[in-house]
N, C-alpha and C positions, 0 to 999 in steps of 0.2 A: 736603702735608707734605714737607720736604725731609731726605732721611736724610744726614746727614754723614760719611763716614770720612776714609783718612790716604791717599794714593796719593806718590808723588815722580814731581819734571820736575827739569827744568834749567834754571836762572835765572845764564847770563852764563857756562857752562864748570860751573858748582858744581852739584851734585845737591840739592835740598831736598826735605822733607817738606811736603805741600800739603795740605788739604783738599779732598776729590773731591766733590763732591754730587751727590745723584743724587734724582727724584721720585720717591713711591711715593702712590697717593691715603688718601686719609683711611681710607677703607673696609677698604681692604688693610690697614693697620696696626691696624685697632681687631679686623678675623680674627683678627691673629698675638697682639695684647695679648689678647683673650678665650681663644685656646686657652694660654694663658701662665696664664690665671689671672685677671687683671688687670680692672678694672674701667674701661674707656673712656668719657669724655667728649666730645659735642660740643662746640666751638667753633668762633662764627661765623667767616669769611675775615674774616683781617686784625685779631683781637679778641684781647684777652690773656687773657681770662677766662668762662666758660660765663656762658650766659645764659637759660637754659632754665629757671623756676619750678622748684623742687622739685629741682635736679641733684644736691644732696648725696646722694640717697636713690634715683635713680635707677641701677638696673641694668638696662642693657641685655645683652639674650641674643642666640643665633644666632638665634630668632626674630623679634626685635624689631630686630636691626642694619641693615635697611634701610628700617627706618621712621625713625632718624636718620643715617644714612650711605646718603646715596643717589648718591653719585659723585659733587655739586657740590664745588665747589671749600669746603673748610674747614678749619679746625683742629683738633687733637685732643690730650685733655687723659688723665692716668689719675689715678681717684679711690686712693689706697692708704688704708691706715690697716685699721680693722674694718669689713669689707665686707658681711657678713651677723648 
């Protein structure tokens, strides 16, 4: 997963505002979305969309988080709406 923010360089004497990126793995993110509240999805590398049987209805917990976030490389979605 690539976190984007706003950093400034200098392009030609002029200061601009840039986009900085930076990695964080899928796993780390879907930690900080559960203790948020939030409801994380996998999504395969490089996939715009879950693909997992049954994802609408899946909640994963801190129990269950590295049974689909196991450090490979993937994407990651958050289900919102009504969660329970």
């Amino acid at each position: 997963m690539t976190v984007v923010g706003l950093g400034t360089t200098w392009y030609g004497g002029y200061r601009k505002q840039v986009a900085a990126m930076s990695s964080t793995s899928a796993r780390t993110a879907a930690t900080d979305y559960l203790a948020r509240g939030w409801a994380p999805i996998p999504i395969p590398w490089r996939a715009k969309a879950p693909t997992l049987r049954g994802w609408p209805e899946l909640r994963i917990t801190a129990d269950s988080l590295d049974e689909y976030f196991n450090g490979a490389q993937q994407n990651i979605g958050v289900l919102f709406g009504d969660l329970f």
